[in-house]
N, C-alpha and C positions, 0 to 999 in steps of 0.2 A: 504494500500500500504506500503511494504517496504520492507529492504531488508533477503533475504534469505542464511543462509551459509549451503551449505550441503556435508557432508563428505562421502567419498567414498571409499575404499575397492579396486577397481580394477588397475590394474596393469598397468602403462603407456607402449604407445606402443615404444617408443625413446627408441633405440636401439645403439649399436655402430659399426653399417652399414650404418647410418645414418649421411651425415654431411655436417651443414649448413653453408657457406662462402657467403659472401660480395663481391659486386665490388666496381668501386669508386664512383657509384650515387646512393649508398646504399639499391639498391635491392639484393634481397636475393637470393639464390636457393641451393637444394637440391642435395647431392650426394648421393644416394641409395647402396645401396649392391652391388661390383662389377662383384659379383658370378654370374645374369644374365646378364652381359654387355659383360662377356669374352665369352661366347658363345651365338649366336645369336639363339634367342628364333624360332621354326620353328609355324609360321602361319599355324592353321587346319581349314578349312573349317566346318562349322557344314551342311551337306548339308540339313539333313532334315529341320532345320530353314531356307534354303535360301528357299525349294521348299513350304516350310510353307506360307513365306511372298511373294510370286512370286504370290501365289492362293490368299491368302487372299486381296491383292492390287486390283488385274483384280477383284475380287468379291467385293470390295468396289464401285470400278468405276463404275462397271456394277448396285450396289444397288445406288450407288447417282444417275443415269441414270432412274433407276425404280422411285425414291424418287421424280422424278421431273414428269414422266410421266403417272405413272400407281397407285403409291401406294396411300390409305387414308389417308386423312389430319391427321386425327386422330393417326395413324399407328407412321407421321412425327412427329408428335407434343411430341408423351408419347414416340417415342425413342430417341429425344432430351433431357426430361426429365429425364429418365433414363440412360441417357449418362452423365448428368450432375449429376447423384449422384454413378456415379463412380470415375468420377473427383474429386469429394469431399475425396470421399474415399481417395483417391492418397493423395490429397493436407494437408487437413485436420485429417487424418488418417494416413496413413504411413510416411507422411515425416513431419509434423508438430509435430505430438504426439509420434510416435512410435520410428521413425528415429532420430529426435533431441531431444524428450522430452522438448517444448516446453511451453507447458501445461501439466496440467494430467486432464483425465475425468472421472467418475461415471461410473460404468461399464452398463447402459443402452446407453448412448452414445457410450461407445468403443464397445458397440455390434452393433450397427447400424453402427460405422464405421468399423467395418469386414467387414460386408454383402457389405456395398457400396462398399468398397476397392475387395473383392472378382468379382463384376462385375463389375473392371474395367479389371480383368486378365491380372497384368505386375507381376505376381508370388506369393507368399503370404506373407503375414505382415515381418514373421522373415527372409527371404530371400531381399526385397525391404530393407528394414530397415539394416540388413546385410552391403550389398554392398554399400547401400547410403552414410553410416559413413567412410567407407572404402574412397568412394570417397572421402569424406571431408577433413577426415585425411591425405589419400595422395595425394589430390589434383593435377591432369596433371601431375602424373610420371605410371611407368608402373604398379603399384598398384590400380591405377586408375582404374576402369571396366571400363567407358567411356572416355578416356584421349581424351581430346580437342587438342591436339598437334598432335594427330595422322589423325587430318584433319575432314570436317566437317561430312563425311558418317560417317566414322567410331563410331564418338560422336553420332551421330543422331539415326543409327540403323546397322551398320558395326559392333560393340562390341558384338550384336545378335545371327551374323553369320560365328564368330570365336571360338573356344576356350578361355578361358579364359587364362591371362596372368601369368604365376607362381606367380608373385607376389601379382598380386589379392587376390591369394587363399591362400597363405602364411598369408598376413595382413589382413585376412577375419578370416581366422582362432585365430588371436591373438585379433582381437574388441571385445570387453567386451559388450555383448547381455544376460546378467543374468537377466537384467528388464523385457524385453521381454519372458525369458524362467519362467519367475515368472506369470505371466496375461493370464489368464484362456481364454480371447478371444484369441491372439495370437498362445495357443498352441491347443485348439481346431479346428481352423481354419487351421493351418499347418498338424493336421494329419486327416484332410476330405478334404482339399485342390481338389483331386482328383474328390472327388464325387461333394465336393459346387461348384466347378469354373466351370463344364459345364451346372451347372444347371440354374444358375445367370444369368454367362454371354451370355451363348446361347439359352436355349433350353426354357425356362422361356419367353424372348423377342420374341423369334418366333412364341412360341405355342399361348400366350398369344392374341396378336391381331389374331389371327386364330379363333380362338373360342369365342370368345369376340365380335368381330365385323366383321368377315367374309371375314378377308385380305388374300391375294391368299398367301397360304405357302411358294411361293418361293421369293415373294415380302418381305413375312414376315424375309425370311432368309437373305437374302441377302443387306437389310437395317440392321440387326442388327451384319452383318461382316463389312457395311460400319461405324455406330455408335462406332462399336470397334476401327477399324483402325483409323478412326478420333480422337480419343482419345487417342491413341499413341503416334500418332505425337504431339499431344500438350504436350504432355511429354516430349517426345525427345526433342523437339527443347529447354527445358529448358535447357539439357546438349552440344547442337551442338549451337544453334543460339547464348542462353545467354551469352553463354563461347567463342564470339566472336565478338560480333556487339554492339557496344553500350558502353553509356561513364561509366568514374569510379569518383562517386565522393566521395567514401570511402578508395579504395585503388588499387595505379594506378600502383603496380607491380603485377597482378593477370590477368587471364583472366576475370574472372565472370566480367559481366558490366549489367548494367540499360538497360533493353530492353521492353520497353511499349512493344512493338506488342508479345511477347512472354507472358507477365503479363497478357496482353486480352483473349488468348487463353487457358493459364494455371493458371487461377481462384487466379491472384495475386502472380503466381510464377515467375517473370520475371526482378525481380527488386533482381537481385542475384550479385551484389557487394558486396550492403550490409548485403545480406545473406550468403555471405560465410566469410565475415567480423564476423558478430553478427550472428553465428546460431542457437543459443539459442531462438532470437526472435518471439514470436510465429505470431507476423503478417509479418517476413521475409523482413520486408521493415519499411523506417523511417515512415512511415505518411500509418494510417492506412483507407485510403482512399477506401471505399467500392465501388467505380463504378469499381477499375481497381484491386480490390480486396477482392473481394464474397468472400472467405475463411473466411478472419478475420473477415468476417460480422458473419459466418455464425456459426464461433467459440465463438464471443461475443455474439449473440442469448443465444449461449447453456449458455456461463457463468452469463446472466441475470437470468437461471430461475435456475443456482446454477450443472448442469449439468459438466458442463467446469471450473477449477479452476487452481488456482496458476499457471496465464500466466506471461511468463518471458517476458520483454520488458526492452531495455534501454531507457539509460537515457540523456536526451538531453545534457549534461556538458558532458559524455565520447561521444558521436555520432560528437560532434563539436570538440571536441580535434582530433579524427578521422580524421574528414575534414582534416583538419589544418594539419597533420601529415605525411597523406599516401594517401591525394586525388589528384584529378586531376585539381583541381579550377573549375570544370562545375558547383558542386553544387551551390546554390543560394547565400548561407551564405559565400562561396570561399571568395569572395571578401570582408569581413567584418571582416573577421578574421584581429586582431591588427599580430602585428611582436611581443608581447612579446606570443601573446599564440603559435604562429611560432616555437619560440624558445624554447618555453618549451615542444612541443610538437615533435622537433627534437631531446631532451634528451633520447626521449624513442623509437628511431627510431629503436635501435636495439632488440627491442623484435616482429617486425611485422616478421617472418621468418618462413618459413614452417613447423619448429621445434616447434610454438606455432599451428598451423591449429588444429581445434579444431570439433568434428563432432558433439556437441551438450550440454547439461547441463548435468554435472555430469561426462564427459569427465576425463580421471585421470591424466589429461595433465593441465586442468583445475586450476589456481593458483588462493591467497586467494584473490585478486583486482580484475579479472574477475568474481568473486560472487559478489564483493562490491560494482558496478553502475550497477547493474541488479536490477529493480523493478520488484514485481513481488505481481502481482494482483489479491487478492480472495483468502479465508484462506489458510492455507496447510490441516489443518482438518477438510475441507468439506465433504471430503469421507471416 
């Protein structure tokens, strides 16, 4: 264990369109470019994605209806399972390794998490990974793909069924993704994308119990459009629910809050205070507690047998200065904090500001004391 400094090359995205002001209770916020504010941006329907998700919803319902009435135990049992290593894909894949670089893995692991991320179809590695950082970095302004402010459809699956925001694609354009166009899975994966994602995700699960064990094809189909959409929403609601319902006890001028029921449903993605606090973390949360966080179970498996290595984790002395700083008193230790770490901790209030949001390790916004209480766990030249 210990710590890691690593230097970077790419170009910050802090612009001078960008500019961060104070009130008098010393939260922050952003003034963006006023180049989209003077003309109102025109709202386009994408209609093919509405009449996408209008079919695929009525055909989930109608497969959870079969799942209970008609289909094989069998059928339910390995499309849950196969739903859950899409889910991995997402959690442990695209937004743990790929999106934050969090860890790095062996490339026998990041080929299994292609495939799994491939059958979860939310678009492929360099596109998720893309946009993710995007979010992070502009976190709830119109750069945001899924802005939380624009209500909770729109966060959840409303961002879908529009065009994309100018500014999305403005600061999509300017994130620094060289890691990703360097990793042979990434770019292999992006140009068959076409061919691997209906095979994965649809035609694979369908055929599969058909011939296998004799499930009525449309039984077979129509469970694995319900297994999809199920798995969506557990995603979504990471950007709709989390980014609204739930306490802050890392930092209480943000939306992201603590939401166990969202952490249940998305394999420990839910506890997003303190991940969009500390995104670098590769268990996304202070306490890497595996009932309400399979992910980081299933990331520490791999780095036991040397597969998964140099995982970034803070450090309890910066998580409790934290508290102390920018929370909300929920946490436990709230109340425990003396008044002198208060005070020292209100010294550096003015560096929490949207101007430091950060979309993962090696960020070029990234300064030399945000490397220096990151632990970070298992050689660097294991691979």
């Amino acid at each position: 264990m210990g710590s890691t400094l690593v230097t970077t090359a790419t170009t910050s995205l802090r612009d001078s369109t960008s500019e961060v002001s104070s009130d008098a209770d010393g939260k922050y916020a952003v003034t963006e470019a006023k180049a989209s504010d003077d003309k109102r941006v025109e709202r386009k329907i994408v209609w093919r994605n509405v009449i996408l998700f209008m079919y695929v919803h009525v055909a989930a319902l109608y497969g959870l209806y079969l799942g209970i009435v008609k289909a094989k135990g069998l059928t339910v049992v390995c499309g849950l399972l196969y739903g859950a290593c899409g889910g991995l894909g997402i959690t442990a894949g695209a937004h743990r390794l790929w999106a934050h670089r969090s860890y790095k893995a062996k490339w026998q692991l990041r080929v299994i998490l292609g495939v799994f991320q491939t059958i979860a179809f939310q678009n492929h590695i360099y596109e998720w990974s893309r946009d993710h950082r995007v979010h992070h970095k502009f976190s709830e302004t119109d750069a945001d793909p899924h802005n939380a402010k624009r209500g909770f459809f729109f966060s959840h699956v409303g961002w879908l069924l529009l065009k994309k925001h100018p500014d999305v694609r403005n600061k999509g354009k300017a994130v620094d993704m060289s890691d990703l166009e360097k990793d042979f899975v990434v770019v292999f994966q992006r140009r068959y994308y076409a061919l691997l994602m209906p095979l994965l995700t649809f035609i694979i699960p369908t055929i599969g119990p058909v011939y296998l064990w004799n499930e009525d094809p449309w039984v077979a189909w129509y469970l694995t459009v319900f297994r999809w959409v199920l798995s969506l929403h557990c995603t979504w609601l990471v950007n709709s629910a989390a980014h609204m319902w739930g306490n802050k006890p890392y930092d209480k001028s943000i939306s992201p809050s603590e939401n166990i029921s969202v952490a249940i449903l998305a394999y420990g993605e839910g506890f997003h205070n303190y991940h969009h606090v500390f995104p670098y973390d590769y268990k996304t949360a202070e306490l890497g507690d595996y009932m309400f966080n399979p992910t980081t179970a299933f990331i520490d498996f791999f780095a036991r047998i040397g597969w998964a290595y140099s995982l970034k984790t803070m450090s309890k002395e910066t998580i409790l200065k934290r508290i102390a700083r920018t929370g909300d008193g929920t946490h436990k230790f709230s109340s425990k904090m003396n008044s002198a770490e208060n005070a020292d901790s209100n010294a550096d209030k003015r560096r929490d500001s949207h101007e430091d949001h950060l979309w993962g390790w090696g960020d070029a916004d990234m300064k030399t004391e945000d490397y220096k209480f990151v632990s970070v766990l298992g050689s660097e030249d294991a691979g």
